[in-house]
C-alpha positions, 0 to 999 in steps of 0.5 A: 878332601871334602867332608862327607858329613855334616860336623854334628855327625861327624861330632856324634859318629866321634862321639860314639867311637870313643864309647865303644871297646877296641875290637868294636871301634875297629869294626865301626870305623871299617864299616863307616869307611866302607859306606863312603868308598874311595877314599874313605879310610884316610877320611875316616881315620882322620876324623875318627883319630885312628890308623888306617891299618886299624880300618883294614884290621875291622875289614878283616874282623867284619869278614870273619865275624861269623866265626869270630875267635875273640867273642866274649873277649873284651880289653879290660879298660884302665890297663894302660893307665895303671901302666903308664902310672907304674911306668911314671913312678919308676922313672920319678924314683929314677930322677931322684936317685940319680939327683941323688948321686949327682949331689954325692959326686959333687960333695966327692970332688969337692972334699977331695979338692980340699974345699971345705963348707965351714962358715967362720 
């Protein structure tokens, strides 16, 4: 498929969606999509780094943009850091917990083998 801008368009029109909310991404790239016709989704999804289902999402958020129910509402940005943080702090305690009993097991067979660690 050939480009249908030139690459510092293409840099700024990233650029640009990067700084926009969710909802607004959306709605750019479907607009974007829809000036370049056919074949214009799976260009734009590919240059903009988005799914296509999240183009035909915009289309139907341009649609009802008069009567829009999410006005005012915008995703607070940083929720899915602070998860992946949390999620990443339990999955280190899990590691360490499960080290830990690793190294009690092996402790636990090795006194019951009746092999001992003391240096004569």
């Amino acid at each position: 498929m050939q480009n249908d801008y030139a690459v510092d368009v293409e840099v700024q029109m990233q650029n640009l969606y990067q700084s926009l909310s969710e909802k607004d991404r959306r709605r750019y790239a479907a607009v974007e999509a829809s000036k370049l016709g056919h074949g214009g989704i799976g260009y734009i999804a590919d240059l903009l780094g988005c799914h296509p289902d999240t183009i035909a999402q915009g289309k139907r958020d341009l649609a009802n943009l008069p009567h829009d129910e999410a006005q005012g509402r915008i995703r607070k940005k940083g929720r899915d850091a602070q998860l992946l943080a949390n999620t990443s702090q339990a999955s280190s305690m899990r590691s360490r917990l499960k080290s830990k009993r690793k190294r009690l097991d092996r402790r636990s067979a090795a006194a019951k083998s009746g092999r001992t660690w003391d240096c004569e």
